[in-house]
Every structure is written in structure tokens, then in C-alpha cells.
C-alpha positions in Angstrom: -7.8 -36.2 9.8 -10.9 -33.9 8.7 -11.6 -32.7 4.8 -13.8 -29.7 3.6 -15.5 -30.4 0.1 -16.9 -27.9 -2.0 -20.7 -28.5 -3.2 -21.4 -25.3 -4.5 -19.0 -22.3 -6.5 -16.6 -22.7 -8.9 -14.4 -25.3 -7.2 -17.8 -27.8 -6.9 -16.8 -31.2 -6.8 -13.3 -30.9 -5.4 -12.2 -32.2 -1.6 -9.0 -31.3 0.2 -7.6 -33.2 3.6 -6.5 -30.7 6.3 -4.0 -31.5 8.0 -3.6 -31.2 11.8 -2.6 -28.0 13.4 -3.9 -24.5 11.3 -5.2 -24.7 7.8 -5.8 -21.8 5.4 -8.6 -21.3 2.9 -8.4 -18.7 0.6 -7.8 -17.4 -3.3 -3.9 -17.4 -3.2 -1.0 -18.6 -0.6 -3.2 -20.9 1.6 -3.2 -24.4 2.1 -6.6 -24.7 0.8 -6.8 -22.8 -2.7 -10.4 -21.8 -4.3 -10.6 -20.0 -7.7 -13.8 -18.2 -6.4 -12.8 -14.5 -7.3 -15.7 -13.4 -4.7 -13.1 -15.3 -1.7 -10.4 -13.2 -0.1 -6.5 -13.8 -0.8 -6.7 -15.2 3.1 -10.3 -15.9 3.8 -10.8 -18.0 6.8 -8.8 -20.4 9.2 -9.2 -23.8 10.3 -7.6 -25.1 13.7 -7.4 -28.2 15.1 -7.1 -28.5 19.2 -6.9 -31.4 21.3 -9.6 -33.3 18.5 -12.0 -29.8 18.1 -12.2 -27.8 15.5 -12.3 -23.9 15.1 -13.1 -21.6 12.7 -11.8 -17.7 12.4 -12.8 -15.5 10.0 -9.5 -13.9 8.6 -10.9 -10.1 8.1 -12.8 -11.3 4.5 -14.1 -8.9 2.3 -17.4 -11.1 1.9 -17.4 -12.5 5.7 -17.5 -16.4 6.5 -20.9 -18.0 7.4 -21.3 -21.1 9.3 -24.7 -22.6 9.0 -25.6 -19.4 8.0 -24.5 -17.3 10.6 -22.3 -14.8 9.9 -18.9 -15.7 11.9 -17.6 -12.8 14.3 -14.8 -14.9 16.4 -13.7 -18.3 17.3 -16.6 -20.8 16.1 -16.3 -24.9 16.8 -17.2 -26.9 13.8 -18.7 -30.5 13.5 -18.7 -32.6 11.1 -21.9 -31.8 8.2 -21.8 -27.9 9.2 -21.5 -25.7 6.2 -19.5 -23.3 5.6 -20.1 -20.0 3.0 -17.2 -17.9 1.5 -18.4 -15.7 -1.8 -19.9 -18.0 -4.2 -18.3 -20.9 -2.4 -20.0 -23.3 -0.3 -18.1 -26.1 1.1 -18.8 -29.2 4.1 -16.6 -29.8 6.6 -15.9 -33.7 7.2 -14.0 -36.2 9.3 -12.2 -39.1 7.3 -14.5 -41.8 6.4 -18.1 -39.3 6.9 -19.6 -39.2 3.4 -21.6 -35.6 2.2 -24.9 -35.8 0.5 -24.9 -33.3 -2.7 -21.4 -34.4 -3.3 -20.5 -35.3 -7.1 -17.6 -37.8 -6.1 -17.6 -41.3 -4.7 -16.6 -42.1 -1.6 -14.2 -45.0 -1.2 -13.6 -47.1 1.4 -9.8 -47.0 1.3 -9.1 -49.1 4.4 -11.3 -52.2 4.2 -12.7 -51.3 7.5 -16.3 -50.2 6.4 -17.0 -53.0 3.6 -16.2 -56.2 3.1 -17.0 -57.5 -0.6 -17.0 -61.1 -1.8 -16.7 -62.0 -5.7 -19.0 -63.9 -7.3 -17.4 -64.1 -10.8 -14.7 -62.3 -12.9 -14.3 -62.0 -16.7 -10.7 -61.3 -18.1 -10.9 -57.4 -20.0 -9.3 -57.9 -23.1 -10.2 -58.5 -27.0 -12.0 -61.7 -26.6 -14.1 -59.8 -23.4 -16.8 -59.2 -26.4 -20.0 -60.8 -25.6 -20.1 -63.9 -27.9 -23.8 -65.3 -28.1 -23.8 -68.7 -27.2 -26.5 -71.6 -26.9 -26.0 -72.0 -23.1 -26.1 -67.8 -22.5 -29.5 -67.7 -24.9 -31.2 -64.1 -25.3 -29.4 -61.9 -22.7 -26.4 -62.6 -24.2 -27.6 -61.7 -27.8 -29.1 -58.8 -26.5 -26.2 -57.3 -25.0 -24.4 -57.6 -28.0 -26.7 -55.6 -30.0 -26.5 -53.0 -27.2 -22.1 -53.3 -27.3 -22.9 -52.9 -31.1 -24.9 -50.0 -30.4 -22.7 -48.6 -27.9 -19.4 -49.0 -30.4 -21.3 -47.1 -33.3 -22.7 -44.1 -31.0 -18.7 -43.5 -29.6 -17.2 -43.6 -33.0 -18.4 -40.1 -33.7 -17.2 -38.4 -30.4 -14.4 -36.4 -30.4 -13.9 -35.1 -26.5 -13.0 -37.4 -23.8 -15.6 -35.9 -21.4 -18.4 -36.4 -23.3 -16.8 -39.7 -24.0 -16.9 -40.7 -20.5 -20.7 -39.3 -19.7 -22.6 -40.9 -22.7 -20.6 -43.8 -21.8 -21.7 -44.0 -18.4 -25.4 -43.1 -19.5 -25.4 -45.6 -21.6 -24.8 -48.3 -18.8 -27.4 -46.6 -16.7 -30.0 -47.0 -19.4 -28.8 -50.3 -19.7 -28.3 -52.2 -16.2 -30.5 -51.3 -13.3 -28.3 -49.4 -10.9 -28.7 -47.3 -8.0 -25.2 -45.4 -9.1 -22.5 -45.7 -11.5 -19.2 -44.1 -12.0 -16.3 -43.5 -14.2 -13.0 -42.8 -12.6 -9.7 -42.5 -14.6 -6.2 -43.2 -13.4 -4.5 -39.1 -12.1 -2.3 -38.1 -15.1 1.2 -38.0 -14.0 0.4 -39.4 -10.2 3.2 -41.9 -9.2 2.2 -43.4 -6.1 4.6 -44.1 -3.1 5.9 -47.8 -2.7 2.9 -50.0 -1.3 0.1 -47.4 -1.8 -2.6 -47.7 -5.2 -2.5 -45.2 -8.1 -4.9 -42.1 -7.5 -8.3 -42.4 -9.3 -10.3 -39.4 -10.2 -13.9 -39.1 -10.5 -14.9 -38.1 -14.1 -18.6 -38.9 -14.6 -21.3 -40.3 -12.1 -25.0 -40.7 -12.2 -26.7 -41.7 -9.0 -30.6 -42.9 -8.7 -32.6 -40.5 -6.6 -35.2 -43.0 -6.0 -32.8 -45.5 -4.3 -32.2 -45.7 -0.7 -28.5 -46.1 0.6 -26.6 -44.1 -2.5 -24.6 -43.0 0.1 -22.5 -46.1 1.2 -18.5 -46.2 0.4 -17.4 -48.6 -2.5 -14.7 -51.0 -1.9 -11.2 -50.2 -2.9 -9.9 -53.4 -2.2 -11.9 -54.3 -5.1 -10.9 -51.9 -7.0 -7.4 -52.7 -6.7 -8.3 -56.4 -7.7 -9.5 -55.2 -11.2 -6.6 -53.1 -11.6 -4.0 -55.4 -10.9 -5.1 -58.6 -12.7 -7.0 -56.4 -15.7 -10.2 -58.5 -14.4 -13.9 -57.5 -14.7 -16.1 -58.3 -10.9 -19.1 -59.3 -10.3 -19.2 -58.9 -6.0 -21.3 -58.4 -3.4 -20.5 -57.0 -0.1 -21.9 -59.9 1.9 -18.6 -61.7 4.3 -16.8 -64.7 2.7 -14.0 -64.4 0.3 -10.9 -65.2 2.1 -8.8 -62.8 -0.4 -10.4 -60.0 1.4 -10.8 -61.4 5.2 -8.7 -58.6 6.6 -11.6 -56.0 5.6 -13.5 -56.7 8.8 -17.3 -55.5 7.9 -18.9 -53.5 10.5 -22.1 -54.0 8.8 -23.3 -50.6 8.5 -24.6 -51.0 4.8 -27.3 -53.0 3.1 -25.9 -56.4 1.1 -25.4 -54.5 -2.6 -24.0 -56.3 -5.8 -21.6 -54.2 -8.0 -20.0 -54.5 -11.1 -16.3 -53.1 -11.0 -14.8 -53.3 -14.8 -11.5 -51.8 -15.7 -10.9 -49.6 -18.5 -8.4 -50.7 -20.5 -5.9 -49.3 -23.2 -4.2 -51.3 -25.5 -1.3 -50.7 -23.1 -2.7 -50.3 -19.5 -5.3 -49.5 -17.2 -6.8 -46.3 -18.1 -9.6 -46.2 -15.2 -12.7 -48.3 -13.9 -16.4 -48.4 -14.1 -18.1 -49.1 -11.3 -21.8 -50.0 -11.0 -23.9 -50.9 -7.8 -27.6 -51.6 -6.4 -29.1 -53.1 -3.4 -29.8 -56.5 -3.9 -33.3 -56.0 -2.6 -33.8 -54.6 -5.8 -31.6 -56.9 -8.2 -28.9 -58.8 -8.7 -26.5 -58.9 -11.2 -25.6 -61.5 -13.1 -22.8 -63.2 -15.0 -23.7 -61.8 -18.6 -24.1 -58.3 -17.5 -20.9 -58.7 -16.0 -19.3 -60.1 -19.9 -21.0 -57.0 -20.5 -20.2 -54.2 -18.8 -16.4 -55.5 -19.2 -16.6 -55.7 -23.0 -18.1 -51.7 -22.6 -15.2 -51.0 -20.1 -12.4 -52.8 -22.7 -14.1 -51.0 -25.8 -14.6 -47.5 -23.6 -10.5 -47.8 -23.1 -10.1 -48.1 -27.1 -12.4 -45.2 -27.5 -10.0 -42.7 -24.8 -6.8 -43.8 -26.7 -8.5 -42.7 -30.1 -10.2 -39.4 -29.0 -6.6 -38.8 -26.8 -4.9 -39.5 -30.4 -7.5 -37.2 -32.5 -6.3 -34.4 -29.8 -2.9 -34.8 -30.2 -2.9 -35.1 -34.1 -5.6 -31.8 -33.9 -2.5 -29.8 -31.6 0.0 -31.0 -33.8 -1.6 -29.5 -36.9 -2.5 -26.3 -35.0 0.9 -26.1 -34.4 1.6 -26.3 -37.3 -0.9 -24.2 -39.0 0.6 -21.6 -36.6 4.2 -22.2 -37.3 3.1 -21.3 -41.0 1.4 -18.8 -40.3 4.5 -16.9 -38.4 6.6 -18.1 -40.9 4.5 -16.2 -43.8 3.8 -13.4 -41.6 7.6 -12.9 -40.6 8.8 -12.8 -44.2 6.3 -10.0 -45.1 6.8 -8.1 -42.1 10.3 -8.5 -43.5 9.9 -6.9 -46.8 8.1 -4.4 -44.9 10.8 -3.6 -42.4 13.7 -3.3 -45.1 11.8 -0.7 -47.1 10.8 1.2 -44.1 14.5 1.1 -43.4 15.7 2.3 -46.6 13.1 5.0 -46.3 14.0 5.7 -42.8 17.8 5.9 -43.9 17.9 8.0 -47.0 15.4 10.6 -44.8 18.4 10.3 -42.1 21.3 11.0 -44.7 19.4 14.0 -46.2 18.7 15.7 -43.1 22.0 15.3 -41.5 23.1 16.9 -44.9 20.2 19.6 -44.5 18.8 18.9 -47.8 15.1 19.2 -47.3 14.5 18.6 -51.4 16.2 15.2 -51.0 14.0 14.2 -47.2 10.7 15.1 -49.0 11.3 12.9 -51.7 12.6 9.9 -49.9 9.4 10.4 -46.8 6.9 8.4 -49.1 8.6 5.5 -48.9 8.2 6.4 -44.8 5.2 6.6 -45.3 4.3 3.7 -47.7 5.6 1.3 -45.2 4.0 2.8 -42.0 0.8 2.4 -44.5 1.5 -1.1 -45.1 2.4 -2.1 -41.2 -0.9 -0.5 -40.8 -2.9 -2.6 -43.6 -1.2 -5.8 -42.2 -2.3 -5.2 -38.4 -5.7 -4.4 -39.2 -6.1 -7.2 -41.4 -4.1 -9.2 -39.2 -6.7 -8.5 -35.9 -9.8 -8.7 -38.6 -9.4 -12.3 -39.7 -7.8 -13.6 -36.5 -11.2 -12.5 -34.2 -14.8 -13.7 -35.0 -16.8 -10.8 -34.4 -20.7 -10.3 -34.5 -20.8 -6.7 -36.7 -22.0 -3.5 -34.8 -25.3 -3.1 -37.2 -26.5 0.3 -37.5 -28.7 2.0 -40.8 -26.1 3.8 -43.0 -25.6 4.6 -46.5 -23.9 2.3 -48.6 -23.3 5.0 -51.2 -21.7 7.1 -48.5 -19.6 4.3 -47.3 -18.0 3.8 -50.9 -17.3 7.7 -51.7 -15.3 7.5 -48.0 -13.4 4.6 -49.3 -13.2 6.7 -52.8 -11.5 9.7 -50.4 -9.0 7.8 -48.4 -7.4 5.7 -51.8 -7.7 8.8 -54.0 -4.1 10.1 -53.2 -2.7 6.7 -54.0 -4.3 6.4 -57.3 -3.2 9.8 -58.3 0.0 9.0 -57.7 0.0 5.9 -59.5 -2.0 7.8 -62.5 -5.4 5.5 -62.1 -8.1 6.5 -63.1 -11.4 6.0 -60.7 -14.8 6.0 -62.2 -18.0 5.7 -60.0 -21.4 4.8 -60.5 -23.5 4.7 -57.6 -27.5 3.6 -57.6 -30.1 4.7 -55.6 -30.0 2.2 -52.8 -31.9 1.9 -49.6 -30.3 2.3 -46.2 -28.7 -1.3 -44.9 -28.1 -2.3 -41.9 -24.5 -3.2 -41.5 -21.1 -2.1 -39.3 -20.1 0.7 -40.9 -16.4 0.0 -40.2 -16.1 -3.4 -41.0 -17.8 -2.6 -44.5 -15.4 0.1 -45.2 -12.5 -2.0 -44.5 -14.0 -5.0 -47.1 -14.1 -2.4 -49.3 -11.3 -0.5 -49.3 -9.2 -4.3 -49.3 -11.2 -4.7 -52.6 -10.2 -1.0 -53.8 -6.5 -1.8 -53.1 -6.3 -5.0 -54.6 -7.6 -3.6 -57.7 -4.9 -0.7 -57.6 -2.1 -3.0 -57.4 -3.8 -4.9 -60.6 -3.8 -2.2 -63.3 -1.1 -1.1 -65.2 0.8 2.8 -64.1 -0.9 5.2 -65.9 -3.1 3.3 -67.6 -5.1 1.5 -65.4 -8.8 2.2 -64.7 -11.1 1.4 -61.5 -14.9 1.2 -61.6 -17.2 1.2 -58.3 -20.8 0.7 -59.2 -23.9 0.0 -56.5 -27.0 -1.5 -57.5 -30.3 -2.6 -55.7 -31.5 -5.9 -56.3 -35.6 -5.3 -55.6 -36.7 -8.5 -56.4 -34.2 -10.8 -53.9 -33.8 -7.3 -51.4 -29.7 -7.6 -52.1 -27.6 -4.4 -52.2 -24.8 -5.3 -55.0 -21.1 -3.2 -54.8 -19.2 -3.9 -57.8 -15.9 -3.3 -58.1 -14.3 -3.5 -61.6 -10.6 -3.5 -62.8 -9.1 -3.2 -66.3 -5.6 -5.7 -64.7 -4.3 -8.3 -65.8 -6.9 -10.7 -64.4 -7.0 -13.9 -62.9 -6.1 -17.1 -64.2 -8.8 -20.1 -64.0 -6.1 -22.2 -61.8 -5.9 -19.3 -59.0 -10.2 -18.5 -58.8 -10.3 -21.2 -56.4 -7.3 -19.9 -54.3 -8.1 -15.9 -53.8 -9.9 -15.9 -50.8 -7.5 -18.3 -49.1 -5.6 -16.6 -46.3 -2.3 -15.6 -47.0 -2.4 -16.5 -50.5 -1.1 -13.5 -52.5 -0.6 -12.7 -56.4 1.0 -9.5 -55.9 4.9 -11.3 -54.9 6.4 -8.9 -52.4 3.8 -6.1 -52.3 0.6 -8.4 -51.1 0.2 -9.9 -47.9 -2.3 -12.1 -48.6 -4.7 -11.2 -46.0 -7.1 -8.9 -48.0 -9.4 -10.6 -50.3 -9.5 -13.2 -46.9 -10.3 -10.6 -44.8 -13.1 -8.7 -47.0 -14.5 -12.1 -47.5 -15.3 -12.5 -44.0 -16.3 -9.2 -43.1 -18.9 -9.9 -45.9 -19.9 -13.5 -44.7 -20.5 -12.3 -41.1 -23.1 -9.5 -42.3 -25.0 -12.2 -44.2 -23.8 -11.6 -47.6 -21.6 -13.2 -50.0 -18.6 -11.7 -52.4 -18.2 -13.6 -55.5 -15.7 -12.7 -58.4 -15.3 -13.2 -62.5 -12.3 -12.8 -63.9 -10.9 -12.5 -67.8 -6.7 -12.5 -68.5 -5.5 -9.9 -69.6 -8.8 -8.3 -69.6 -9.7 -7.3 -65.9 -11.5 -8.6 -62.8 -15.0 -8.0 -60.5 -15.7 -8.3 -57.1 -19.1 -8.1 -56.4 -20.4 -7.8 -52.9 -24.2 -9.2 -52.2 -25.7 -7.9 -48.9 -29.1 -8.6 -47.8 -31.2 -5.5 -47.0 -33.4 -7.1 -43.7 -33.2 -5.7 -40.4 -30.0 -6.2 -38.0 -30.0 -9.8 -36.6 -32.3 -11.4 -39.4 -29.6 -12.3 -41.3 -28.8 -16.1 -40.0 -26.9 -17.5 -42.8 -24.4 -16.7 -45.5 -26.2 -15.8 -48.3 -25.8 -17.0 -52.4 -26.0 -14.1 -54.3 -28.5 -14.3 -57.5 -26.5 -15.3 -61.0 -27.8 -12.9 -63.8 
């Protein structure tokens, strides 16, 4: 049996076992798959014959070098050579070699290589917690300041991952170890009758001023803290008869480890697993309490963060079934009035009566504009976006918006009064500003009254804070006190059927993302202003949402 692992590309860390007889490495349909884009779908084959290996380049794109030669026909490979594919660069191994650069841990699954005796073992459960006592004197008070420590810095971390690595940093600032590892039980592996559940390697750190870092750690131990939820203190020196049929061949210096299981209230989640050569220390029977009351509160910690992430999806999902409900009823109302349109338009042109068509398109075209509005906004508020600064004139910007609303407030008999400063130029996305403003603009056309209803647009230049102000002012109805605090929120809508409660939202974060602010007062039955605050400094100075001054 031989393996190739991958030290270098985007698949670094992982091993596969070939099999005997012709393996396949390549992007897609191979027996070994890489997620290297710069790898071919078939990249290179590996054959086994009469115990030698070959390699064969496949025809790659990139080539295949082996040891850095570029492979042109049947190549033998031994174990160590290196093999490079794209941005790949993987070592081939037989069972049992180990490969330096390699971020997992190899195990000695057999018993054959080392033989490890315990010295002591400390139950993993709630009472695991180092309890200072007379006869344990300093150490043991000391490593319950550090569990103490170690329990308040893991309270705050939300992400298994960096769960496991300050975890495991923290027990290589705190024991002196060559290496130290966290490996956690395969999700969904169900081993076959008589064979161990798979462990994974999640976070390691290894010494690189200590010799031997190299040598396999004992699965048979392992197994021992698995089964009977045990922390171990061992050393791989001969002479515990629960492990005489692990005959040592003596390759590897005497080391004493610490193997501590991580527990869940439930089961075993993993281990931690610590080592050194006993020519530099030995462990002793307090760091072992300790290490297993970090292991039992490490498995507390996974369950939490694991719960956090589900509770977190669940609300997502939520949030999102919400948001496709309210989207889906004013898509709705949208669709039904588009349909009407769409009908009556049918009827009089089947009937030839061109009077009666041009009278019902507006309503076509009404709800094409609204589809329109609610896509935009839609793809505005849904993506975070750094704005496309360039100098423009805001003055310029608000006459556009005047131009493209102008129809709709003739129609609805509005009048629309400007009065536009001298300003200097501002560095902002042209678009995205026109859209804030023209969701202001329309907001404010559905608030006044038919006929009666008046809009004001006013610009101003702030000299003393450098803050370009764009008011714009509505004779509505106004704005209750009870719904200031709701406006901006997203889907939120005051209009009923006609509003999709997007654009206020939207505008607001258009705004925010160039630096400024948009603030609003409001009087029933009076009117309503939005004011826009945007800082006049130079693209890209503008770090943080700005608080526009209060007169």
C-alpha cells in the first residue's frame, strides 16, 4: 500500500492511499481528486508492478515534474520523491513512511512501531477540574488559574476552528511539548465492525527546535481514551501488559505524552494529544488533571459554538423566509396590476380601439416601472459595494433626478421647486447617488396630496465641517414619532400596497457607504425632510460613517 500527500496547493494537508494496480490523479473522474484549477481533468497516472512504481504523464496541460524533472515517459518512483502538477505539490509514500512538511500526524495504527505504557489516567468528566489540594501544593493552584484563564478566553469565540487553534496554543504555551495536536471524530464516518472511528486532524503545532517530531503516535492509546472517556499520562517505554501485542521495534526515543479526550456532554468529540522526549521533560500527574479538565471543557466549548451555528442558520433561515414572503406579496400586487394593464391593452386592440389601448398602457407601464424600482433596489441593498468615486457635480446629479421624476409629478399635479447652492465638486459614485436620491424624490411623491402637493430640493455647502447637504422637503402628511425609528428599516413601508419598503433602506446605505449620513425630521400633517450629509474629502478618505452637524 503507497499514499501521495499534498504539502503544497490548494489540497495542502490532505493524503489519499492508492490502491494497487493503476491510480489516477487529476481535477475530475480520477481516483485521486485535486481542486487545483492549474491540474488537468486527467493529469498523471500511478502504476503499481510486481512492488515498483511508475509514473506517466497523461498529456497535461502544465506537464508533471518528478524531483523537478519534467516527465516525458514511464518514470519509477520511490518513496520521498516529489511530485509537481500546477500549483500542486504532493510526496509519494509507502504505508507507515512519515513526510516532513506535512501538517497531519502520523499514527501508528498497527502497534508495530510503538509500544506505549501508562503511567496514570484521570477520568474526563465534570469533576476532571483541577481542585487545589494540600498534597498537589502550587502546580495544582496554578493550573487552575490557567483552566480559569483558558474558560474566560473561549467564552467569546464563536468558530470552531479558531476554537480548536487557540485551544491548542494555549496548551503549547502552557506544557513544554515538542508537538501537540487536536483531532476530531469524521462527521458522519461509521466505522466497519472491529475497526476505530476516523479522526481528523484539525489543529497542530510542532516545535522546530526538537529532534524526533517525526515519530508515529500510538493509536492503541488513543483508542484507550476513547473507549473508557479516560485522560493518559504514557510513555512509550515496554511494559504494560494491556498493550504487549504492540511489539516495539525501538526505532524512536523514550517520549512521554499526554492523550486527553474531548468530550461532549454526550460523547467523544476528539482528542488532544501532547508529546516530548523525555530527555527534555517528563510529564507529570497534575498536568495530566490538567490537560484533561482543558480537553473536558474544550468539548463544552465545540457543543456551544456548534449550537451558536445552528441557532445563527436557523435565524438566517428565517430572516430569509421573511424576506421571500414580503417580497412575494409585493411582487404580487405588482403582477396583478401589470395584468390588468396587460389585459385591458389586449381587449382594446383585439377591438382596434387605439383611444381605449393608449389609455390603459400607463398602467403597462407603471408596473414595468415598479418591477424596475424593486430589482434595482432589490440588487442595491442585497450587495455591499465599495462606490466607484469620481469628481462630479452634485447640482447636476439632482436636476438628472429632477428630469427623470418630472413626468410622474406632472401627472400627479406636484409641484417641484428647486434651490440649488453653489457647491464644490465631491467625490462620490455618480450612480449610486442618483439612485439615493431619486428613492428620496419618490418617496416624497407618494407623500403629498394630488394636485396639491409640493416638493422642495435644496443643496447647501457646509464650509466650516466640509459637508455637502441635499435636502429634500415634502408638504405630506408626515411621519408619526412611533414610525421615526422604523423608516430606514428594510422592507418596512408606509405607503400599504404601493411601497416596497426597500427605498429609504436602500438610499440609506448608498449614503453610509460614501461616508455620509441621511437623517430626517418630520411634522403630521405638516410634511417631512431628508437630508443627506456627504463629506467633501478626496475618494478613499472617508473611513467612517459620518454624523452630520445639528443646527
Amino acid at each position: 500500500m503507497a499514499s501521495i500527500h499534498i504539502i503544497q496547493g490548494p489540497d495542502k494537508g490532505r493524503r489519499f492511499e492508492l490502491t494497487d494496480g493503476e491510480s489516477l490523479i487529476g481535477r475530475r473522474d480520477c481516483d485521486v481528486e485535486l481542486t487545483d484549477n492549474t491540474v488537468s481533468r486527467h493529469h498523471f497516472r500511478l502504476t503499481s508492478d510486481a512492488g515498483r512504481w511508475l509514473l506517466d504523464d497523461l498529456g497535461s496541460a502544465n506537464g508533471t515534474f518528478l524531483n523537478g524533472q519534467k516527465v516525458t515517459g514511464s518514470s519509477p518512483v520511490e518513496p520521498g520523491d516529489q511530485i509537481r502538477c500546477g500549483r500542486s505539490l504532493l510526496v509519494f509514500a509507502r504505508a507507515g513512511d512519515t513526510v516532513p512538511g506535512m501538517s497531519g500526524v502520523d499514527m501508528d495504527e498497527s502497534g508495530k512501531l510503538v509500544d506505549a505504557a501508562i503511567v496514570a489516567t484521570v477520568p474526563s468528566n465534570e469533576d476532571s477540574v483541577v481542585i487545589p489540594t494540600p498534597e498537589a501544593g502550587a502546580q495544582a493552584i496554578g493550573n487552575l488559574r490557567i483552566l480559569y484563564d483558558f474558560i474566560a478566553e473561549t467564552t467569546s469565540i464563536f468558530t470552531v476552528d479558531v476554537l480548536l487553534r487557540r485551544t491548542l496554543q494555549k496548551v503549547f504555551d502552557v506544557l513544554n511539548a515538542d508537538r501537540s495536536f487536536i483531532m476530531l471524530m469524521a462527521d458522519g464516518d461509521e466505522p466497519a465492525e472491529g475497526q476505530s472511528r476516523r479522526l481528523v486532524l484539525k489543529a497542530s503545532i510542532v516545535s522546530e527546535d526538537s529532534e524526533n517530531t517525526e515519530a508515529p503516535i500510538s493509536r492503541t492509546i488513543i483508542n484507550e481514551v476513547i473507549r473508557n472517556e479516560v485522560g493518559i499520562l504514557s510513555s512509550n517505554a515496554m511494559g504494560d501488559k494491556r498493550f504487549a501485542a504492540g511489539k516495539s521495534v525501538h526505532d524512536f526515543s523514550i517520549r512521554s505524552a499526554i492523550c486527553v479526550p474531548i468530550k461532549g456532554r454526550e460523547s467523544i468529540l476528539g482528542v488532544i494529544h501532547v508529546d516530548c522526549s523525555v530527555s527534555a521533560h517528563t510529564y507529570s500527574t497534575e498536568q495530566l488533571r490538567l490537560l484533561t479538565a482543558i480537553g473536558y471543557q474544550t468539548g463544552l466549548a465545540i457543543e456551544n459554538v456548534r449550537l451558536y451555528e445552528a441557532t445563527l442558520q436557523s435565524e438566517r433561515l428565517a430572516a430569509v423566509g421573511e424576506t421571500v414572503a414580503v417580497l412575494s406579496h409585493h411582487i404580487k400586487n405588482i403582477l396583478q396590476a401589470l395584468q390588468a394593464g396587460i389585459d385591458v391593452v389586449h381587449s382594446a386592440l383585439s377591438a382596434d380601439n387605439l383611444a381605449k389601448a393608449n389609455q390603459a398602457w400607463p398602467i403597462v407601464q407603471r408596473g414595468l416601472g415598479r418591477t424596475n424600482e424593486l430589482i434595482l433596489n432589490m440588487l442595491a441593498f442585497s450587495k455591499a459595494r465599495q462606490p466607484q468615486r469620481e469628481d462630479l457635480n452634485v447640482n447636476a446629479i439632482l436636476r438628472d433626478c429632477l428630469e427623470l421624476i418630472g413626468s410622474q409629478a406632472d401627472e400627479k399635479g406636484v409641484a417641484v421647486v428647486t434651490d440649488l447652492d453653489d457647491v464644490p465638486p465631491l467625490a462620490a459614485d455618480a450612480a449610486g447617488l442618483q439612485h439615493a436620491v431619486l428613492n428620496l424624490l419618490s418617496n416624497a411623491l407618494a407623500a403629498v396630496e394630488p394636485q396639491a402637493g409640493i416638493i422642495t430640493v435644496r443643496s447647501h455647502y457646509d464650509s466650516m465641517n466640509r459637508i455637502i447637504l441635499i435636502d429634500v422637503i415634502d408638504n405630506g402628511s408626515g411621519i408619526s414619532d412611533d414610525l421615526l425609528d422604523e423608516i430606514f428599516k428594510p422592507f418596512f413601508s408606509a405607503k400599504g400596497q404601493e411601497g416596497t419598503g426597500l427605498g429609504l433602506a436602500v438610499a440609506k446605505k448608498i449614503v453610509e457607504e460614501h461616508g455620509g449620513a441621511i437623517t430626517l425630521a418630520s411634522t403630521p400633517g405638516e410634511g417631512t425632510t431628508f437630508t443627506i450629509a456627504l463629506p467633501t474629502m478626496p475618494a478613499g478618505d472617508a473611513s467612517e460613517t459620518m454624523v452630520p452637524p445639528t443646527d
